[in-house]
N, C-alpha and C positions, 0 to 999 in steps of 0.2 A: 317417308324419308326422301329428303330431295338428293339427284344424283351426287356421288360421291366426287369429292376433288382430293389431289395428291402434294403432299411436300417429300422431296426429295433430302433427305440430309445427311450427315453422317449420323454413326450408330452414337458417337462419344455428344455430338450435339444434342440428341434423343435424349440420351442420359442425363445430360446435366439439366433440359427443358421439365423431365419428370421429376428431380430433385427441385427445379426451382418452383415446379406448380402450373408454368404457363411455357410456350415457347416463343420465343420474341424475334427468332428470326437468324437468320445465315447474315453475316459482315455485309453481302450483298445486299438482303432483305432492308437491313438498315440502314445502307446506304441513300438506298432509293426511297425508305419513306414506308415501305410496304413489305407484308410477306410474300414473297412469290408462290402459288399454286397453279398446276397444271389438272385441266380437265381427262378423262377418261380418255379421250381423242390424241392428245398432245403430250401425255404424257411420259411415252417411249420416244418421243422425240425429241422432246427437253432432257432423257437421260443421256440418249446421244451426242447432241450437241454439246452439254454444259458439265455430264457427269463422267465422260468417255475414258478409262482405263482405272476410274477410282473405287478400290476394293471398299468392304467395312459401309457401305449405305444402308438404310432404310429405307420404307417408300412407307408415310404417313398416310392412311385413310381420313377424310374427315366428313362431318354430316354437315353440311351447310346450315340444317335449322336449327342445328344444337351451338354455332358460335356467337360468343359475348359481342365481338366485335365487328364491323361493317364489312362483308365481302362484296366487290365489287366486279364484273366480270369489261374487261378493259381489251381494245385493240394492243395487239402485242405482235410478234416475229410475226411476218406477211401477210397482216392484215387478222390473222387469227384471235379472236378472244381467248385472252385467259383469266381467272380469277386472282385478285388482289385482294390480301387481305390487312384492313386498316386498324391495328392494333394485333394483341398478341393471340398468339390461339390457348384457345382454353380446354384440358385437356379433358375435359366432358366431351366437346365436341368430337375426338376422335374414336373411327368405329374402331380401326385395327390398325397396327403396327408390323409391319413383316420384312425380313433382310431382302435387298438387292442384288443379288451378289454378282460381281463381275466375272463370264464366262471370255477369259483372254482365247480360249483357242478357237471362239465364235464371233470373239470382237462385239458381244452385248452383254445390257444385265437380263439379267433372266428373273421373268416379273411373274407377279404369282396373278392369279383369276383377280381383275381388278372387280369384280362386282360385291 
């Protein structure tokens, strides 16, 4: 299994991606053309910056060998690679599912063993 990468979203997004079959992406995600994924390194950083006081998240695991569609790992915030993923995720490819949850009186979310 190749290392794991992370989608950030809410819980009600999660839910409605597992009623639909596939997940297609945050208003962002499709703005841009692409799903946004943060590698093992990046990924308490991108909760900081982009998820900072929002209760109700998940943090998506996925297997890179297991997706249908083209991930691509792309120059992103300072020069950093992150993974792009070009179409919808498929929910074979994910290993685990686990809450976010936001600790206000730490000012983070509080993320479980990403391995």
């Amino acid at each position: 299994m190749a290392e794991l990468v992370f989608k950030i979203c809410t819980a009600g997004e999660w839910a409605d991606a597992e009623a639909a079959g596939a997940y297609t992406g945050s208003a962002l995600d499709e703005k841009d053309g692409f799903i946004h994924f943060s590698g093992v390194g990046t990924v308490q950083q991108t909760a900081a910056l982009y998820f900072a006081d929002q209760p109700d998240l998940v943090l998506v695991a996925v297997d890179p060998d297991r997706l249908t569609a083209p991930l691509k790992w792309e120059e992103s915030r300072g020069g950093q690679l992150f993974p792009h993923l070009f179409g919808p995720l498929n929910l074979e490819a994910v290993a685990w599912v686990k809450p976010l949850p936001w600790d206000a009186k730490g000012g983070t979310h509080q993320f479980p063993e990403l391995a």
